[in-house]
C-alpha positions, 0 to 999 in steps of 0.5 A: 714127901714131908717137910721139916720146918728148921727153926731160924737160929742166926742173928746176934745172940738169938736164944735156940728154942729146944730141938729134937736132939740137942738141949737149949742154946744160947748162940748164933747158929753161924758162929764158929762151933767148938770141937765135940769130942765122942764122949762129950756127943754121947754125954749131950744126946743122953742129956738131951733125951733122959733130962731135956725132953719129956713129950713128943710135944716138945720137939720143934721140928719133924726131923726127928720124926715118923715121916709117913702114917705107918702099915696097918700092923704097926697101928693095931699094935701101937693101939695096945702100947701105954700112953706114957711111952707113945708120948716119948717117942722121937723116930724118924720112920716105922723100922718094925717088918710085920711077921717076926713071930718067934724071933729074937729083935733087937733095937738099938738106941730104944730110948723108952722102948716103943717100937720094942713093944710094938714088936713084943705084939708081933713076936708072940709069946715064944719071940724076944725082944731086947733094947739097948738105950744109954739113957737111964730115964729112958729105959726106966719108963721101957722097964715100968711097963714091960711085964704088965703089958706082955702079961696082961695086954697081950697074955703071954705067959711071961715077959718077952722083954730084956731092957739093957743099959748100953752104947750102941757103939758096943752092943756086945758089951752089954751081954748079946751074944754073937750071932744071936739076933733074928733083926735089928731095928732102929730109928732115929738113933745112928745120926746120933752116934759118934762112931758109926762103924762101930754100930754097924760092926757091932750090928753085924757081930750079934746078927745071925746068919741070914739075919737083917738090919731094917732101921731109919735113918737120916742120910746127906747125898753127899759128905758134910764139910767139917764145920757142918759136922761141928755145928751143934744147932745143926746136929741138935736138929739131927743133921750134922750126924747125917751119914752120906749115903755112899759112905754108909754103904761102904761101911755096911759092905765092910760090915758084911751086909753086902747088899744095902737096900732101900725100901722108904726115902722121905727128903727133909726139907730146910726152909730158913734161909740162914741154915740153907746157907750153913749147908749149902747144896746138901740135901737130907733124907729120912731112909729106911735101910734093910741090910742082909747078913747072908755070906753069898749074897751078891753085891746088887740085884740083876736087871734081865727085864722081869715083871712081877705082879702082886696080886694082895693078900699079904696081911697088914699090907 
């Protein structure tokens, strides 16, 4: 487990140092919160990660942030990704499987693109990788590098990127066909997102059949009442986005992913008492989903007793 310390923010008008997610404001956290309309989230969070940020360095809590030191096979490859993009990197986990050579991957919300090019090593030179991020700034550092790294770093004949401007919300807005993606990643990047049925949907339309959904994500275990949702120093710290992991599960199942299931859980701890209170008894999580777009796959996994040893082997685990 690791714990994310959430800076205090209450008190009469206590200026709210920059956080993960949202830009600097001057409020107390336990004022009443004006509504936040979708377009208004969309137009803060890009903001916020095109003009705000411009360093891992300047997040101020770990909310946001890879939990756990990640497998072997992503260090290897994160070992060849530029400095420039390592150092705007905002997940919250290392949402990248190890064998994807030949695929086509697709991430969502790739913000300057690193775990696109930590992909791009693991696709070799007959895979894709193509990243859909709103933030101008974002996608012009993911662009500068793209083809001196495919050809040079890793010598592939030519590039295996495609960095397109988009909503995550309308994937299929931006040129991806139905059923054309091999996996989906994403990390950090749903909390965010003012419509999460339509990122799932969208997930599931583009995916091919027997192709999965493997991202991170911060979860609640249980709903949020409405003035959390509506707390904008919360929803800067990537909580008051947090979906109830029962409610994603219903919309993943009314997406086509059957089967939702969690392969990491890291709990996100909220140590300023003041904050505790806006929340209440919710708790947070940092998961790692894989969602599986196969039609006869059934609803949960049978349970007869069965053991089954691994013996190693698996390169990278």
């Amino acid at each position: 487990f690791f714990f994310a310390r959430i800076m205090s923010c209450c008190g009469p008008k206590v200026e709210q140092e920059t956080t993960c997610c949202a830009p600097k404001v001057e409020q107390s956290c336990c004022a009443s919160q004006p509504e936040v309309s979708k377009s208004d989230t969309l137009e803060l969070v890009k903001d916020y990660y095109g003009k705000v940020l411009n360093t891992t360095k300047d997040l101020k809590t770990s909310a946001c942030c890879a939990a756990d030191r990640p497998p072997r096979y992503i260090m290897d490859a994160l070992k060849k990704v530029p400095q420039e993009i390592q150092d705007k990197f905002y997940g919250c986990g290392s949402p990248i499987p190890a064998e994807l050579t030949g695929l086509t991957v697709l991430d969502l919300g790739c913000g300057a693109g690193r775990d696109c090019y930590i992909a791009a090593s693991l696709v070799g030179p007959t895979g894709k990788v193509i990243g859909v991020d709103m933030t101008d700034e974002q996608l012009d550092v993911a662009k500068k590098h793209a083809a001196e790294f495919c050809t040079k770093t890793l010598a592939y004949p030519s590039s295996v990127f495609d960095f397109k401007k988009g909503y995550i919300e309308a994937v299929q807005d931006t040129g991806i066909p139905q059923n054309s993606v091999d996996l989906i990643m994403s990390n950090c990047v749903i909390n965010l997102s003012p419509d999460k049925e339509a990122v799932i949907n969208g997930a599931a339309a583009v995916l091919k059949q027997g192709g999965e959904m493997y991202f991170s994500d911060v979860y609640a275990d249980r709903r949020l009442p409405e003035d959390v949702r509506k707390h904008e120093v919360l929803w800067g710290e990537c909580i008051s986005g947090a979906l109830y992991t029962e409610d994603f599960k219903r919309l993943a199942r009314k997406a086509g992913f059957t089967d939702p299931r969690v392969l990491t859980q890291t709990e996100i701890q909220i140590h300023d008492p003041e904050l505790q209170q806006v929340v209440g008894e919710a708790r947070f999580y940092s998961i790692l989903y894989r969602c599986f777009k196969i039609d006869d796959l059934e609803d949960g996994p049978e349970d007869y007793g069965q053991v089954a040893t691994y013996n190693g082997g698996i390169p990278g685990s």
